[in-house]
C-alpha positions as CSV (number, residue, x, y, z in Angstrom):
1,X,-1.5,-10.8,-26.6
2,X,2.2,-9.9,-25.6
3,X,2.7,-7.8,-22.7
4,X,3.1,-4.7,-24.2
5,X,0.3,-4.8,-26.0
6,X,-1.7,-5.7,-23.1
7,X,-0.4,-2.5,-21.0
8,X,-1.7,-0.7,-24.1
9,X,-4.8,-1.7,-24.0
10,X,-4.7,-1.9,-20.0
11,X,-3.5,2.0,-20.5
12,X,-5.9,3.2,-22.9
13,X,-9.0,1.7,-20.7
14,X,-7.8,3.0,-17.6
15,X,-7.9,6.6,-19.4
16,X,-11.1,5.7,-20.4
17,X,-12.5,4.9,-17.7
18,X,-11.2,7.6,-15.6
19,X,-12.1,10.3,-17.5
20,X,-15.3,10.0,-18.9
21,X,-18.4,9.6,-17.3
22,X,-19.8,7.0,-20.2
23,X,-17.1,4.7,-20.4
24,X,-18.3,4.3,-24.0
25,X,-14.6,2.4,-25.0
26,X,-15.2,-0.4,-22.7
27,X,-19.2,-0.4,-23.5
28,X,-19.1,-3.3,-25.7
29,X,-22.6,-3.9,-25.8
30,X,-22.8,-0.9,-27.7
31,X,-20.4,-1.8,-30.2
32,X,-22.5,-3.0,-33.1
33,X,-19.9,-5.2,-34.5
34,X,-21.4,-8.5,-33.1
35,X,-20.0,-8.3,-29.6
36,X,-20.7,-12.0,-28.7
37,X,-18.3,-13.4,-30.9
38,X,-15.3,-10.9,-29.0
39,X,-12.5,-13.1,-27.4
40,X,-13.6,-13.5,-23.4
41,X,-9.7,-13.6,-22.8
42,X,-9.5,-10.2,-24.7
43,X,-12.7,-8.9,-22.1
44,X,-11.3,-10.5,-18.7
45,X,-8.8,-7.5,-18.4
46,X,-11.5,-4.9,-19.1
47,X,-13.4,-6.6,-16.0
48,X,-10.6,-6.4,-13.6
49,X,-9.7,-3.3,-14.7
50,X,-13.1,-2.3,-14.3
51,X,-12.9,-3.3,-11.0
52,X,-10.1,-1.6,-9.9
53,X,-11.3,1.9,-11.1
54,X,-14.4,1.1,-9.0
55,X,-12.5,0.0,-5.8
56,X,-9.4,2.1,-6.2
57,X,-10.6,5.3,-7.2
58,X,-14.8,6.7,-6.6
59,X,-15.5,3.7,-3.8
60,X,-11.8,4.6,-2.2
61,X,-12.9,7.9,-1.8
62,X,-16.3,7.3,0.1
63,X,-14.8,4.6,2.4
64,X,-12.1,6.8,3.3
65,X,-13.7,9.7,4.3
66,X,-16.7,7.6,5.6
67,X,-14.6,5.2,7.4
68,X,-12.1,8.3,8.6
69,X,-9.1,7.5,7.3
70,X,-8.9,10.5,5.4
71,X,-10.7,13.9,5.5
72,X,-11.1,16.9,2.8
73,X,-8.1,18.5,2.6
74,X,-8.9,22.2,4.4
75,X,-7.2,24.4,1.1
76,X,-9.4,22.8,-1.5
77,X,-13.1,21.3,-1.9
78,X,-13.3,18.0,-4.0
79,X,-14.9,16.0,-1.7
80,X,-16.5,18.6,0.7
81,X,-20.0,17.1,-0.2
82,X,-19.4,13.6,0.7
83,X,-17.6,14.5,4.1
84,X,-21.2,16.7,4.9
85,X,-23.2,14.0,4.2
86,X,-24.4,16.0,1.3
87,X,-24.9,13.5,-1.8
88,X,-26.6,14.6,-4.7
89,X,-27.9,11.6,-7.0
90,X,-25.8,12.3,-9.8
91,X,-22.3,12.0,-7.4
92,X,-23.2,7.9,-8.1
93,X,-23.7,8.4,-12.0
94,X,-20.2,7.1,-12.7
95,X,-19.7,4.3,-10.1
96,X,-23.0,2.9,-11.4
97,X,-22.0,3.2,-15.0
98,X,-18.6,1.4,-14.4
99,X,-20.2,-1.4,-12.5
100,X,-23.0,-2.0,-14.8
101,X,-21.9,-1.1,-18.7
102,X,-18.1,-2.0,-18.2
103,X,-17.7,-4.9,-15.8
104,X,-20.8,-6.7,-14.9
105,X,-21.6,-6.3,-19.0
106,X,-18.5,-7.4,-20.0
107,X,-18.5,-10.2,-17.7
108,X,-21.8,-11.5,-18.6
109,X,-20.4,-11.6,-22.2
110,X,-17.5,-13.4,-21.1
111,X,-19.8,-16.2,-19.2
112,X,-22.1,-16.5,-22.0
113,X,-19.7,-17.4,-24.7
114,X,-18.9,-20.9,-25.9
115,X,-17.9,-23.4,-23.3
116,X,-15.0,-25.6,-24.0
117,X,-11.4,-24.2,-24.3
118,X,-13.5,-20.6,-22.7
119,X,-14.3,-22.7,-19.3
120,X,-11.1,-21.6,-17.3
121,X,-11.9,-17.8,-18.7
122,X,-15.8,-18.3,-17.8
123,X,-15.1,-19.7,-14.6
124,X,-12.8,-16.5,-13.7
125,X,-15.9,-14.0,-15.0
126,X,-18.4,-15.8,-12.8
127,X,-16.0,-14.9,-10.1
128,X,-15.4,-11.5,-10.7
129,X,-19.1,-11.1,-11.3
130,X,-20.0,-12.5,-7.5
131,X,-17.2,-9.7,-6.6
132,X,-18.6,-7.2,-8.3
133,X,-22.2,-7.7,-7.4
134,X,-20.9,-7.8,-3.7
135,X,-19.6,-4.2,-4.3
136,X,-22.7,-2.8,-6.0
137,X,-25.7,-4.6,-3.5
138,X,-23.3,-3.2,-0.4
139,X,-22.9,0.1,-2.0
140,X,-26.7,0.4,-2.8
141,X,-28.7,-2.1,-1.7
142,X,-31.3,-3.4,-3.3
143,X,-30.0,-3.3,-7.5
144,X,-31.2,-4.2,-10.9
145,X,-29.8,-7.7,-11.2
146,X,-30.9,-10.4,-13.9
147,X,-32.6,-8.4,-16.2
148,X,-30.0,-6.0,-16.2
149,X,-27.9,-8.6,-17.5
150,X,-29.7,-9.4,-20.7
151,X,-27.6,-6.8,-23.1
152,X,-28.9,-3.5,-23.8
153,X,-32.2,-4.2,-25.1
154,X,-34.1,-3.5,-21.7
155,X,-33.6,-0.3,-20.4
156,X,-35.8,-0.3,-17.1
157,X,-34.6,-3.3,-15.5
158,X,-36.4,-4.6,-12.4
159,X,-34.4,-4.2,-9.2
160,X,-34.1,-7.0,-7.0
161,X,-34.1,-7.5,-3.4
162,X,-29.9,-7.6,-1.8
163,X,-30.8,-11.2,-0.3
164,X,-31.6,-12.4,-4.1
165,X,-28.3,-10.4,-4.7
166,X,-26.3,-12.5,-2.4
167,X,-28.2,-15.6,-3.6
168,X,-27.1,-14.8,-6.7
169,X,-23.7,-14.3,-5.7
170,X,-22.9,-17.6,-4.0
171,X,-24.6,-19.6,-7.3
172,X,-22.0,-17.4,-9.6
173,X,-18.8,-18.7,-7.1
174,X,-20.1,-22.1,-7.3
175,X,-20.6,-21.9,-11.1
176,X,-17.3,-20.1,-11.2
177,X,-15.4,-23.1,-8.9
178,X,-17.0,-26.1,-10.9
179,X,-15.4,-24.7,-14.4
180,X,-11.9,-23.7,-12.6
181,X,-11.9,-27.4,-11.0
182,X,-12.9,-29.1,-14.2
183,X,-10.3,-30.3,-17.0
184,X,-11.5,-28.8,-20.0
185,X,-10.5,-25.2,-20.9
186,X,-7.1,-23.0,-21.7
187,X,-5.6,-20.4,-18.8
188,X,-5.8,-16.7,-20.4
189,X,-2.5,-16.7,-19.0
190,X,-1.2,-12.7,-18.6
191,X,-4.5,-11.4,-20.1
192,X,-5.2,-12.4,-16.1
193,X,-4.0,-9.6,-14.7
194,X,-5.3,-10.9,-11.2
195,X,-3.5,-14.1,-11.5
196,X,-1.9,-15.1,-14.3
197,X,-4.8,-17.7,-15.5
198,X,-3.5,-19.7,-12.2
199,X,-6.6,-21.7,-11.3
200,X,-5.4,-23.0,-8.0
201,X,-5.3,-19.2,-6.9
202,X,-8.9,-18.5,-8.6
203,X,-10.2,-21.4,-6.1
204,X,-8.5,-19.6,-3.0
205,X,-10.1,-16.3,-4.1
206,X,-13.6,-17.8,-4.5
207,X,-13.5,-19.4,-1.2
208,X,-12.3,-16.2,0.5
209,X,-14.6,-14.2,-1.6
210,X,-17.4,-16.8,-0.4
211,X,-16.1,-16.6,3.2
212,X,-16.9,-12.8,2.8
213,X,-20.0,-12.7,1.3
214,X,-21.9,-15.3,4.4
215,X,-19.9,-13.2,6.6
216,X,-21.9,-10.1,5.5
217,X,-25.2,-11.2,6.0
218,X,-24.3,-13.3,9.3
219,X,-26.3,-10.8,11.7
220,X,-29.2,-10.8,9.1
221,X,-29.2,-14.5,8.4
222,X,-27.4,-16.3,10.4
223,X,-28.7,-20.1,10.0
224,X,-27.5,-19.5,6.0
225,X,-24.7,-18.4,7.2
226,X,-23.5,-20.8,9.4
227,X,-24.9,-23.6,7.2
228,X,-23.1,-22.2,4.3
229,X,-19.9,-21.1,6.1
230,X,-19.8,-24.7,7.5
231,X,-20.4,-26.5,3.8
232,X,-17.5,-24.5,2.4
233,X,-15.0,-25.3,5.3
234,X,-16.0,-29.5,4.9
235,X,-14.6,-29.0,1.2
236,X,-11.1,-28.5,3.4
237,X,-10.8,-25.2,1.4
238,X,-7.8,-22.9,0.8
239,X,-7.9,-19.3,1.5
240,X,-5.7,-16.6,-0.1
241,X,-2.2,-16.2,1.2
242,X,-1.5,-13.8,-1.4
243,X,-2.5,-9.9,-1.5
244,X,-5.2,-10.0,-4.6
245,X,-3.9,-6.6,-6.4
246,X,-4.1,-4.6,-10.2
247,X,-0.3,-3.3,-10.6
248,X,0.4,-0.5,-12.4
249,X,3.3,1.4,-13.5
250,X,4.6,5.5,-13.9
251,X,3.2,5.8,-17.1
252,X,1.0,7.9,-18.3
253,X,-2.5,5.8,-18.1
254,X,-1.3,3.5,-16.6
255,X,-1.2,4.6,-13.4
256,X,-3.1,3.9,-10.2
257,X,-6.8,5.3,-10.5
258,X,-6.7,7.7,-8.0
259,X,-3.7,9.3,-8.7
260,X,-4.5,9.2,-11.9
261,X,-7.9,11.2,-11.0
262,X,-5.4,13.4,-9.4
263,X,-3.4,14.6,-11.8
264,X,-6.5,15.3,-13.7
265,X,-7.8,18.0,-10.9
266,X,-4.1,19.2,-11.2
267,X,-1.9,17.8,-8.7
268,X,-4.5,19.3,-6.0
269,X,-3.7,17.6,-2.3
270,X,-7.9,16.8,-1.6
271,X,-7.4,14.5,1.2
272,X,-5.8,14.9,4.1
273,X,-5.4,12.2,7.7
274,X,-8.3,12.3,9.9
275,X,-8.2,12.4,13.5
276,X,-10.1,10.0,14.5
277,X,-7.8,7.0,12.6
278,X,-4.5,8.9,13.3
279,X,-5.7,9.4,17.1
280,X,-6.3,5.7,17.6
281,X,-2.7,4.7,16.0
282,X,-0.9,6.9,18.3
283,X,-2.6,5.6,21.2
284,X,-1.7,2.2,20.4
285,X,1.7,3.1,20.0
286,X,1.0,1.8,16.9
287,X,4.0,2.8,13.9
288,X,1.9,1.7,10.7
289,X,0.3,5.2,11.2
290,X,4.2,6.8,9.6
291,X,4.0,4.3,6.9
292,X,0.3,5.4,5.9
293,X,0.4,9.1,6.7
294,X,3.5,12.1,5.4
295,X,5.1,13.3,8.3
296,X,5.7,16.8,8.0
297,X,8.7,18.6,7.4
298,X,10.7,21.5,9.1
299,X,12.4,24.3,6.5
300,X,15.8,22.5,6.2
301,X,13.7,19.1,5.7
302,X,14.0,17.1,8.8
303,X,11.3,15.3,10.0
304,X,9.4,16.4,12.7
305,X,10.0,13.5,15.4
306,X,7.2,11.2,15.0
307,X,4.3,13.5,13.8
308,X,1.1,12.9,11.7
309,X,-0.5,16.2,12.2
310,X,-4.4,15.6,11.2
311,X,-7.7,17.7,11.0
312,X,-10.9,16.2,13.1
313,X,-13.2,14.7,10.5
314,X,-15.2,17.2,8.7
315,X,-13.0,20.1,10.2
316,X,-11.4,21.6,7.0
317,X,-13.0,25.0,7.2
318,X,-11.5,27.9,8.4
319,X,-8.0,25.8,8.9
320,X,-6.4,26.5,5.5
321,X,-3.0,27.5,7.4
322,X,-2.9,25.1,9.1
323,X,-0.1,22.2,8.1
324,X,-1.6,18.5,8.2
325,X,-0.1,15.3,6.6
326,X,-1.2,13.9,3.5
327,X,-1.5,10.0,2.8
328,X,1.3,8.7,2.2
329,X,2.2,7.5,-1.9
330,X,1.8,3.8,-0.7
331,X,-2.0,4.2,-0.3
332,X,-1.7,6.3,-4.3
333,X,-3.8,9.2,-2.5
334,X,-0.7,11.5,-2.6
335,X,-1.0,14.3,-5.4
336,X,2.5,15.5,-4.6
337,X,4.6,12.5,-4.8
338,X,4.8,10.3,-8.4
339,X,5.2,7.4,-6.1
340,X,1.6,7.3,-5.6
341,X,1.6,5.8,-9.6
342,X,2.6,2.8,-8.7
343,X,0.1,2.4,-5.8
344,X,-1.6,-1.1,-6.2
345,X,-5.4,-1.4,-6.3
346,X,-6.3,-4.4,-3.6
347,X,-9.0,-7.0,-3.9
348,X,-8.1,-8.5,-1.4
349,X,-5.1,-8.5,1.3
350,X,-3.6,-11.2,3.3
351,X,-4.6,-9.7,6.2
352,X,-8.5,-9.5,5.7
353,X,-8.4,-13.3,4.7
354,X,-7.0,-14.3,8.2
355,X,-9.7,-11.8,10.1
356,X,-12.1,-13.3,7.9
357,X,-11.2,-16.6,8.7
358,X,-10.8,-15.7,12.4
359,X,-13.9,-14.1,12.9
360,X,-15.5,-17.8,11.2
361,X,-13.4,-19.4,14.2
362,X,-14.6,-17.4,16.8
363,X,-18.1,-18.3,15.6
364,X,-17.6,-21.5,15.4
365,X,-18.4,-22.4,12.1
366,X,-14.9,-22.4,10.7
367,X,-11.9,-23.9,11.7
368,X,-8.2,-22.8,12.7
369,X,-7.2,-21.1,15.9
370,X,-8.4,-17.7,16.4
371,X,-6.0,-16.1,18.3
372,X,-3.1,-17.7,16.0
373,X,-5.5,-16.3,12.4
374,X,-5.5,-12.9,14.9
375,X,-2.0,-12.7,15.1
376,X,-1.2,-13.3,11.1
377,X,-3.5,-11.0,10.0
378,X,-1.7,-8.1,12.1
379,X,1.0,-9.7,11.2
380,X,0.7,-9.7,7.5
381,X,-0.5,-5.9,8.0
382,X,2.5,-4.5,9.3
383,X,5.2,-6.5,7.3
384,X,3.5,-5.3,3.9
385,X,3.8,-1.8,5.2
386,X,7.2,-2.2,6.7
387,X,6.5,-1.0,10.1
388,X,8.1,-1.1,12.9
389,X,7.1,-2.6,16.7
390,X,5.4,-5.6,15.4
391,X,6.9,-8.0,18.5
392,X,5.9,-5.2,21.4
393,X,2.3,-4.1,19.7
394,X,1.3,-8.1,19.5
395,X,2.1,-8.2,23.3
396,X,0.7,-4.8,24.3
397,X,-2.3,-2.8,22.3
398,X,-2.8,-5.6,19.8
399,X,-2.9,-8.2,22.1
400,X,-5.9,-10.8,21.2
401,X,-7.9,-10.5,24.6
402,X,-8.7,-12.9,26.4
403,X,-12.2,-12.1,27.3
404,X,-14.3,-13.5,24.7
405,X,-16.9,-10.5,24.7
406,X,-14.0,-8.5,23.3
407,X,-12.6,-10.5,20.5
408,X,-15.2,-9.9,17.6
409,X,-14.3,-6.1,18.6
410,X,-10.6,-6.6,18.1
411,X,-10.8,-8.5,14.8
412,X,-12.8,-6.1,13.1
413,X,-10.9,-3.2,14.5
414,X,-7.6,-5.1,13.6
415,X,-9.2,-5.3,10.2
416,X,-10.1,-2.2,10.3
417,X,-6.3,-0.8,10.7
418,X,-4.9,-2.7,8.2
419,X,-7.6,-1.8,5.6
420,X,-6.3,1.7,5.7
421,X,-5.5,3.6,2.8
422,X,-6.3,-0.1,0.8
423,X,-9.5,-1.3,1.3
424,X,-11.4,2.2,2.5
425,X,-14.6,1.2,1.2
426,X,-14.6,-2.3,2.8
427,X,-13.6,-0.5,6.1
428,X,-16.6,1.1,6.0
429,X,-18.3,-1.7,5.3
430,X,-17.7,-3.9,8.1
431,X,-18.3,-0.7,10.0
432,X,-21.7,-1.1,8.7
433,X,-21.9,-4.7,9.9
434,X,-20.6,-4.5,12.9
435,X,-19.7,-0.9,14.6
436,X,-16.3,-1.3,14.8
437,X,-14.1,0.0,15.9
438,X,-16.2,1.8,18.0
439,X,-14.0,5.4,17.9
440,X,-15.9,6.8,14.6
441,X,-17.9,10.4,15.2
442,X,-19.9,12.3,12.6
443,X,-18.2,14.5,10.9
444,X,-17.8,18.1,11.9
445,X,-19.1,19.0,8.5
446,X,-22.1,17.0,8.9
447,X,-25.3,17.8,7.6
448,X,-27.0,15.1,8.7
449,X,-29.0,14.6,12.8
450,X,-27.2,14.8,15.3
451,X,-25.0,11.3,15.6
452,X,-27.0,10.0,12.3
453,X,-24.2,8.6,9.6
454,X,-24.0,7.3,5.9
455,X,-25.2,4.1,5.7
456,X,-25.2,3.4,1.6
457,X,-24.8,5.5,-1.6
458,X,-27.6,7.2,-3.3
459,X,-28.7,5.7,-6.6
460,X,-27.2,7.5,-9.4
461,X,-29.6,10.2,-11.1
462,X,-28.7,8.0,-14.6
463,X,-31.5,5.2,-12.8
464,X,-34.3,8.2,-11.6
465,X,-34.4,9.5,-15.1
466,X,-34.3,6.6,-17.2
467,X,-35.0,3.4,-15.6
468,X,-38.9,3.4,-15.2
469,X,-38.7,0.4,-12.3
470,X,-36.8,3.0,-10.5
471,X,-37.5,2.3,-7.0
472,X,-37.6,5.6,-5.4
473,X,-34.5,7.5,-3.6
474,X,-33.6,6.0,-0.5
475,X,-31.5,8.7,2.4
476,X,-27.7,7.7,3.1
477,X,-29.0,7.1,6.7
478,X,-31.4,4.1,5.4
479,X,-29.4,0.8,6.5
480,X,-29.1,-1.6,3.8
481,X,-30.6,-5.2,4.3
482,X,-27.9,-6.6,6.1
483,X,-26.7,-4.3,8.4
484,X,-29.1,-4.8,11.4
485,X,-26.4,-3.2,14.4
């Protein structure tokens, strides 16, 4: 497959995905025209891509507003329901339908096709499997897992329980890492639009992703997290050094999934900044807030001298006059400006692979300093924004403490600045974990008790009316398995 022809097919799924709820082009296991015997190079891209309309549009979405990056925009509604707390089952419908029928399908297909010159394609779907169950079992908790895997003969699959979801996760990686470090098999070359079929990178991404993954469940289950953490740094691993990101381009389809959901609602500006980050950047002096955030303009179109004007989280009604910056095109959540087109989707970021690796430091059970892992990752942060004040913010508000009570607090809050506008959804998810930073509030629109927060996504209404092991709906304030703070 040339390059062309792969942005074809790369354009046409996005659409697909994107706009219809039943991604019925990507649903191969409903095609009846023997879908084993499809090419697993020709389904890798459909799993990435699958991915990054799950990360980069409907999950970027719910971590920014529940992380409070971004609020509803005060002259329109999209996304009035999720900043009130107010989820109906059937918001999930879609999410759940992309994970299941488009990339955890497709990679199963791709894992269960003949070994041999398949193994370096294989080893890659294993991967992105392990990533993609991550996404779902945080997201929801407790999820239909091997049976839901066995094509589309059962249609009630048994849900399983999120620490047989992260068992499950580690075994794909180390399925995934033995084919990738084995000599038999053929790179899919640019059908990896992750990578490029490079296996040395594959490795760093499944040691990360594993890093991640025993990270996560470290307050639940901390001895398999040490032990585990410890096992994977005696293999003298390699972590990412390398943003992990789908590209796209201006044209039509092609584009970045969230602006691409934007032009379908018609250009409308739905998100808008939120206090509560925008507050905390500007009282760290911190500059990546005018990189991330539209500064407003005057009538002859200079900028206003360094203002992000904001809404308080929740706060959009009543206020449609007033003026309050957008996200900037970098993040792709600007309606406005085309640039937002060309707004990657991120896996993974050079940043969050040094916090990761520092918070294993600070534990103990990895190696490295932590202060110096500290320092690259807000590092890394603000030279892929561009900002300014790097030197003076390292030696002032980002300054790793000293006080060991306070580091864990400013690697996850450090994390949790440069995840903005990227990695929303994983924001919110080592919010979860943790409680950092510690500056959230409930939203002003909250339906919710008083101080009470989201805490996972409702099942979609696609599993209460079909799936007869349906477990029964649990509330957005029911903590998942690991999050024990």
């Amino acid at each position: 497959m040339n390059k062309n022809i792969k942005k074809f097919v790369f354009a046409a799924l996005v659409g697909s995905v994107a706009f219809t709820s039943c991604n019925k082009y990507l649903d191969v296991n409903e095609n009846p025209n023997n879908p084993e015997k499809v090419e697993p190079n020709l389904l890798l891209p459909t799993v990435e891509a699958s991915l990054s309309q799950i990360v980069g549009n409907q999950l970027q979405v719910y971590g920014g507003l529940w992380a409070q990056y971004w609020t509803q925009a005060p002259s329109s509604s999209q996304y009035q329901t999720i900043d009130q707390y107010n989820l109906k089952n059937t918001a999930t419908d879609r999410i759940w339908s992309t994970i299941y029928r488009s990339a955890l399908n497709n990679a199963e297909i791709i894992i269960n096709s003949e070994r041999g010159a398949n193994n370096y394609t294989i080893g890659m779907a294993y991967l992105l499997k392990a990533y993609t169950l991550q996404v779902a079992t945080d997201a929801f908790g407790d999820i239909p897992l091997d049976e839901a895997l066995q094509g589309a003969t059962n249609l009630s699959p048994k849900y399983q329980t999120q620490k047989e979801v992260y068992n499950s996760i580690f075994e794909s990686i180390d399925k995934g890492v033995e084919l990738l470090k084995g000599n038999l098999g053929t790179t899919p070359g640019e059908q990896d639009m992750l990578f490029g079929g490079d296996k040395t990178s594959w490795i760093a991404f499944a040691n990360t992703l594993k890093l991640k993954a025993y990270l996560r469940i470290s307050n639940v289950d901390a001895a398999t997290a040490q032990a585990g953490i410890k096992a994977l740094y005696a293999t003298n691993p390699t972590f990412l050094n390398e943003d992990v990101s789908i590209t796209f381009t201006t044209t039509g389809g092609n584009q970045n999934p969230f602006y691409t959901e934007m032009v379908g609602l018609k250009y409308v500006q739905n998100v808008v900044a939120s206090g509560t980050a925008v507050k905390a950047f500007a009282a760290n002096k911190d500059k990546r807030s005018f990189a991330l955030y539209n500064r407003l303009l005057k009538a002859d179109n200079v900028t206003l001298q360094d203002t992000v004007a904001y809404l308080e989280q929740g706060d959009f009604r009543g206020q449609n006059t007033k003026l309050v910056s957008a996200p900037s095109p970098v993040t792709g959540a600007n309606a406005k400006n085309t640039a937002s087109a060309i707004a990657p989707v991120k896996l993974f970021s050079i940043a969050e692979s040094k916090f990761l690796q520092a918070e294993a430091a600070l534990k103990g059970w990895g190696t490295g300093s932590v202060a110096t892992l500290y320092n690259e990752g807000v590092t890394a942060s603000f030279n892929y924004l561009g900002a300014e004040g790097l030197t003076e913010y390292l030696a002032a508000a980002g300054k790793f403490p000293t006080d060991a009570s306070k580091q864990l607090e400013a690697i996850i809050t450090q994390k949790y600045y440069a995840m903005n506008g990227f990695q929303n959804f994983e924001a919110w998810t080592e919010y979860r974990r943790t409680g950092y930073p510690t500056f959230l509030i409930q939203s002003k629109a909250s339906i919710l008790a008083n101080g009470e927060m989201p805490q996972r996504l409702l099942y979609p209404n696609t599993e209460l009316t079909t799936n007869l092991n349906y477990p029964g709906t649990k509330a957005i304030t029911v903590p998942v398995w690991w999050d024990v703070k």
